[in-house]
C-alpha positions in Angstrom: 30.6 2.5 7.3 28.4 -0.6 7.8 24.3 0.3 7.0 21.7 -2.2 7.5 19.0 -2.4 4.2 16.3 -0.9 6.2 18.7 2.5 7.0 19.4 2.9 3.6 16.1 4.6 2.1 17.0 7.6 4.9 20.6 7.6 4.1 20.3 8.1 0.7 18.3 11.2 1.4 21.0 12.9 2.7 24.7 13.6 0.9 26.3 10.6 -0.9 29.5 8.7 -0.4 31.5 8.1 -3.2 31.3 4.3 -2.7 28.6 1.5 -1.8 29.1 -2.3 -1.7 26.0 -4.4 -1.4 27.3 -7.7 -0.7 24.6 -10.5 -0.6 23.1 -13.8 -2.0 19.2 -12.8 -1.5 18.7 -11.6 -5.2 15.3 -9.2 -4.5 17.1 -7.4 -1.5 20.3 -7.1 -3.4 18.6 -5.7 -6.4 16.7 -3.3 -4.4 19.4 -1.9 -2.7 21.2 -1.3 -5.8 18.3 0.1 -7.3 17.9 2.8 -4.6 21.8 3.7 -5.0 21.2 4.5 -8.5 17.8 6.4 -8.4 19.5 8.4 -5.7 22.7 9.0 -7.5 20.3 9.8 -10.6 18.5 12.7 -8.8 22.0 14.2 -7.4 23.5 14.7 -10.5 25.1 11.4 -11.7 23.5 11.6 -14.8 25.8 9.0 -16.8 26.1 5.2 -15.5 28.3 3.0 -17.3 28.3 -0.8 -16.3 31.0 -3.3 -15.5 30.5 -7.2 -15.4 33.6 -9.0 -13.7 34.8 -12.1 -14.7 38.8 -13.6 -14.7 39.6 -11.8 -18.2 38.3 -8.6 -16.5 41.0 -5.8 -16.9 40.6 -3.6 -13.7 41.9 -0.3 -15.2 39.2 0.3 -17.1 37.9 1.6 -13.4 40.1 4.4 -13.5 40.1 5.0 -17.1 36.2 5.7 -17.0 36.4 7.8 -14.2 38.1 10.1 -16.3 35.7 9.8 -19.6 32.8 12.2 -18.6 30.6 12.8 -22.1 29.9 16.1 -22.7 26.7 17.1 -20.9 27.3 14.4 -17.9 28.3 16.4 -14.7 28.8 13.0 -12.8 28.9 9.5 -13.6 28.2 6.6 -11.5 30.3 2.7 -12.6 28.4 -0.1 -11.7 30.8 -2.7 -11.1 29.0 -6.2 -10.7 30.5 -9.6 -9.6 29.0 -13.0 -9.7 28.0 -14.6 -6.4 30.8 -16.7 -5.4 33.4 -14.4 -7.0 36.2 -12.1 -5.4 37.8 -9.3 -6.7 40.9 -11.2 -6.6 44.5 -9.7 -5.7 44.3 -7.6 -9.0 40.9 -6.5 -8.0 41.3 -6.0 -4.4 44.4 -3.7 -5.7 41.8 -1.5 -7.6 39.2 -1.5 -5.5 41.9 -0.3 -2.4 43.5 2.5 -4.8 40.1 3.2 -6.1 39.1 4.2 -1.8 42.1 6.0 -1.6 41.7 8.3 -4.8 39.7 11.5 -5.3 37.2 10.6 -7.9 35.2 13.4 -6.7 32.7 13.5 -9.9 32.6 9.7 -9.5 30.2 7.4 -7.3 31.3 3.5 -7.9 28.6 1.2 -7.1 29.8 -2.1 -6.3 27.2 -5.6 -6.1 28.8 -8.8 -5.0 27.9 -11.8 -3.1 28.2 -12.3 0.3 31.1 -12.0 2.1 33.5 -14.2 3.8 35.3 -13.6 7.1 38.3 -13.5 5.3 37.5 -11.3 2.5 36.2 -8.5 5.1 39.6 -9.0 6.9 41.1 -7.6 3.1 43.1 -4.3 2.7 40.4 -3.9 -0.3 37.1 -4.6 2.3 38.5 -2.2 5.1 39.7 0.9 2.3 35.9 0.6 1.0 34.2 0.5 4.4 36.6 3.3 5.5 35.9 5.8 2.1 32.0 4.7 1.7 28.7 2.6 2.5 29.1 -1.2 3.1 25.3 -3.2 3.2 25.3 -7.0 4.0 22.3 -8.4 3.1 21.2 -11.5 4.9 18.1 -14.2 3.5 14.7 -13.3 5.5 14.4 -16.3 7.9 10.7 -17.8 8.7 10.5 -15.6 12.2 11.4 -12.4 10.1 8.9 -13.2 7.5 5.6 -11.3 8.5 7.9 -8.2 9.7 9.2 -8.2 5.8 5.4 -8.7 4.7 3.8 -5.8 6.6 6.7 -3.4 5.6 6.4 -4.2 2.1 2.1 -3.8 2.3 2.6 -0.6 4.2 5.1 0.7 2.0 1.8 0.1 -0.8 -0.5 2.1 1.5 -2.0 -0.9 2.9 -2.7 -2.0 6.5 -3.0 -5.7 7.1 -3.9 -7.2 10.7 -1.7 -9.6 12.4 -3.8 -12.1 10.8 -3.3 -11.3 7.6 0.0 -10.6 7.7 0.6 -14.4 9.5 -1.1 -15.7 6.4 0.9 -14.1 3.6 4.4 -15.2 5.5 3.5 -18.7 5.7 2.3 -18.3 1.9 4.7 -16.5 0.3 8.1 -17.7 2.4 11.2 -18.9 0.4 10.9 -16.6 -2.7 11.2 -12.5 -2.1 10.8 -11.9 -5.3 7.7 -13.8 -6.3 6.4 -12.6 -3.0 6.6 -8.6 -3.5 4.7 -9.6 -7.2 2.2 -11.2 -5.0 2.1 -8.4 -2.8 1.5 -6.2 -5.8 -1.3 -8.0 -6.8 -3.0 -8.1 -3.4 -2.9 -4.2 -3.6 -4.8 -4.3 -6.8 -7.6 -6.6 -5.7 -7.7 -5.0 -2.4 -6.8 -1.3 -2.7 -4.9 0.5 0.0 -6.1 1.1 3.6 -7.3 -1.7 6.5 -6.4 -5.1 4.6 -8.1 -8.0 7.1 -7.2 -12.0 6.7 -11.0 -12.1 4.9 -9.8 -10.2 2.2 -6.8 -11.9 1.3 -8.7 -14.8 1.9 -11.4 -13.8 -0.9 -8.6 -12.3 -2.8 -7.0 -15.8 -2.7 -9.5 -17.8 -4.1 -10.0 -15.2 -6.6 -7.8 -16.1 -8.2 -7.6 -18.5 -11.1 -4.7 -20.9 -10.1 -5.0 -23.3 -7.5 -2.0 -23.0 -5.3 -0.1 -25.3 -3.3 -1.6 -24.1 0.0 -5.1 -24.8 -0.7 -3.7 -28.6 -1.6 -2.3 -28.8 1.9 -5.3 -28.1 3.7 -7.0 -29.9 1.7 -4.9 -33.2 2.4 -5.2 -32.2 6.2 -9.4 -31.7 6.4 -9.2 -35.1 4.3 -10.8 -33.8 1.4 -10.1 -36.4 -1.2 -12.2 -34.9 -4.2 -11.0 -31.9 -3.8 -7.2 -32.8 -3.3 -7.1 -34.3 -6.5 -8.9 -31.4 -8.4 -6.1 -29.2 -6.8 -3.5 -31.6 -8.1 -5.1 -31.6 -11.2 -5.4 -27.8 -11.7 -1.3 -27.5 -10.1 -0.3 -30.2 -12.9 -2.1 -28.5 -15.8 -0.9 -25.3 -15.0 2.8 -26.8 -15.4 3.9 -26.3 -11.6 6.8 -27.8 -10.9 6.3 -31.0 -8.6 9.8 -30.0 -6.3 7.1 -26.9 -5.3 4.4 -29.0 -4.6 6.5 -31.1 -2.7 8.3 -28.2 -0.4 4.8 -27.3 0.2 4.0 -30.9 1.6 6.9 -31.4 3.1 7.2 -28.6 5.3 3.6 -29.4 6.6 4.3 -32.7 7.4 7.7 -31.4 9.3 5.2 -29.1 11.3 2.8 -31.8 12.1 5.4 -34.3 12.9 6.8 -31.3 15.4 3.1 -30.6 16.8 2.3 -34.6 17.2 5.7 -34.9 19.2 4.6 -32.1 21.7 0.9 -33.4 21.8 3.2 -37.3 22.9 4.6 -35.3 25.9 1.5 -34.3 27.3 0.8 -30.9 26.1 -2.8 -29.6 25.3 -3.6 -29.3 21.5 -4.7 -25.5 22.2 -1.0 -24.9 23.5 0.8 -26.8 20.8 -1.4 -24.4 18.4 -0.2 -21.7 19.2 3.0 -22.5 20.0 3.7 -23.2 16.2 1.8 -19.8 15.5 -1.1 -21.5 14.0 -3.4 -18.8 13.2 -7.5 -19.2 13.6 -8.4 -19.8 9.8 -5.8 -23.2 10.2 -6.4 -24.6 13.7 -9.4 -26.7 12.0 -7.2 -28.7 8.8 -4.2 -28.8 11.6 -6.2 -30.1 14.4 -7.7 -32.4 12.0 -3.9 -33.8 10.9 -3.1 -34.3 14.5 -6.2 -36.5 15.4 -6.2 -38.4 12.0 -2.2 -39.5 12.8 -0.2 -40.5 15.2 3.5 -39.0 15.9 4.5 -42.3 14.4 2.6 -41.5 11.2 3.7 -38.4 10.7 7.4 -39.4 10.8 6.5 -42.3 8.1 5.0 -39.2 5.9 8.4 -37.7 6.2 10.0 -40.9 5.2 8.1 -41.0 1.8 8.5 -37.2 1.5 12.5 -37.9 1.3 11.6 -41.1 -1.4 9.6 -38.5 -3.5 12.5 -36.0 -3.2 14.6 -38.8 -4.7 12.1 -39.7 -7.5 12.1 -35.5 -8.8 15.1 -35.6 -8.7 15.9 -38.9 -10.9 17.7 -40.6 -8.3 15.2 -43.8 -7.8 12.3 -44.7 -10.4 9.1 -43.9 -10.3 6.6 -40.9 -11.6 7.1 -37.3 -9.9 2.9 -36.9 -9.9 1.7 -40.1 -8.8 4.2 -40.1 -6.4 2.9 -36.8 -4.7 -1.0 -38.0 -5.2 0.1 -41.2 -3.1 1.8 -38.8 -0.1 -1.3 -36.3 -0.3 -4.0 -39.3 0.0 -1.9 -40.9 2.9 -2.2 -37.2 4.4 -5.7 -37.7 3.9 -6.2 -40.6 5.5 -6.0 -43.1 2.6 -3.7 -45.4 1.4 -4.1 -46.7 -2.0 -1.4 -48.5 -3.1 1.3 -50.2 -0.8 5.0 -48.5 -1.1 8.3 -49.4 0.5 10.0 -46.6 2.2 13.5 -47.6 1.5 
């Protein structure tokens, strides 16, 4: 049986099955999952857990031989059997894992983590035995449109209650890294408490804060501000952030304004493009100020540079990681301090 993440919470409320995959490369989601399989085994009576790490010397009758070492005052146990991402059970394993479905290990829940799954491997005797005795989840990454869905579940699971503002705000901020995100989360529900969360809070809460953050450098590159751009870069440089951040950060602006400028090109009104791209109302002033200070042009030769930065962090031309982003966040700016070939 095939459960998506967010059925799983209600599932796990009622009776268990004996087995659960959670196959996935997204490490918070997978991690999650797990962890609710094993506080809801916990509180049904699987009082002992004993842990399995596969790897090519791994001897797959251990499964079976563990199944049938309860300690004394354990009633039922629960195997965690984890794979590395990129690893199959293999023809021994899938062997196991298909006798293991097939088997009455009544006292016995097997808890299986993986990576994600291939056509192929769910077209496997093993695959189709599991899916057939127990739960299968798939996890799949959060994509950009999914983002502020994720973002108010996880603040309303906290008690809090953003606005669609807020909640824009936080997606765009905390996109790419689920984990670092829920931390973030966490700490908004500190600073805020729980109840109506509004953009102004998170906002305040924001610059709260002591770090500067790569966001506040982007809009800072778009209004044009140049003293404060380079206190930011200062502040990200000191605090040992690593430039390949700074430079997704940049980047992916500079794709959205390269976007924007195409569709203001073709005749379309500024107030359309806006929202279009989902620009919400505390942006529309740095963006709008990108799109008059460049020209579609422009914007593609920041994306140029972006990709010769990329090369310099990553050792593949010469040059300085730092200065190299200063130069791309003053030509954002408007300025243009030093002359640099493309190529």
């Amino acid at each position: 049986m095939k459960l998506k993440p967010e059925q799983l919470e209600k599932h796990l409320q009622q009776e268990l099955k004996p087995i659960y995959l959670v196959s996935g490369d997204e490490p918070f989601q997978t991690d999650t999952a797990s962890r609710q399989i094993r506080e809801a085994a916990l509180a049904q009576g699987y009082s002992e857990r004993e842990q399995f790490h596969v790897d090519g010397n791994f001897d797959w009758n251990q499964l079976q031989a563990s199944a049938g070492n309860l300690s004394l005052f354990a009633e039922k146990k629960l195997l965690d059997l984890r794979l590395a991402s990129g690893k199959s059970p293999g023809v021994e394993g899938g062997r196991a894992l298909a006798a293991w479905a097939e088997a009455d290990n009544t006292e016995t829940l097997l808890l299986i983590s993986m990576g994600k799954l291939d056509k192929k491997q769910q077209q496997a005797k093993w695959f189709k035995a599991l899916d057939k005795a127990g739960v299968v989840i798939q996890i799949w990454p959060v994509e950009a449109a999914q983002m502020p869905n994720w973002v108010r579940a996880r603040m309303q699971a906290r008690g809090m209650q953003p606005d669609q503002a807020a909640v824009q705000m936080l997606a765009e901020r905390l996109e790419g890294n689920l984990l670092a995100a829920d931390q973030e989360l966490e700490k908004l529900r500190l600073l805020c408490g729980e109840g109506e969360v509004d953009v102004e809070q998170v906002t305040a809460a924001v610059s709260d804060s002591a770090r500067f953050d790569v966001f506040a450098l982007v809009d800072a590159a778009l209004l044009g501000e140049t003293p404060r751009l380079l206190r930011i870069f200062n502040g990200l440089r000191g605090e040992g952030v690593e430039p390949v951040l700074v430079l997704w950060a940049l980047t992916r602006e500079i794709r959205s304004m390269t976007g924007m400028a195409w569709q203001l090109a073709q005749g379309n009104r500024v107030d359309q493009v806006l929202a279009q791209y989902r620009v919400w109302s505390k942006r529309k002033a740095p963006v709008s100020a990108g799109l008059q200070r460049h020209s579609l042009r422009r914007w593609q030769g920041l994306l140029y540079q972006a990709a010769a930065v990329e090369r310099v962090i990553k050792g593949r031309a010469a040059g300085a990681p730092w200065d190299e982003l200063v130069q791309l966040g003053l030509k954002i700016a408007g300025l243009n301090l030093l002359p640099r070939k493309l190529a």
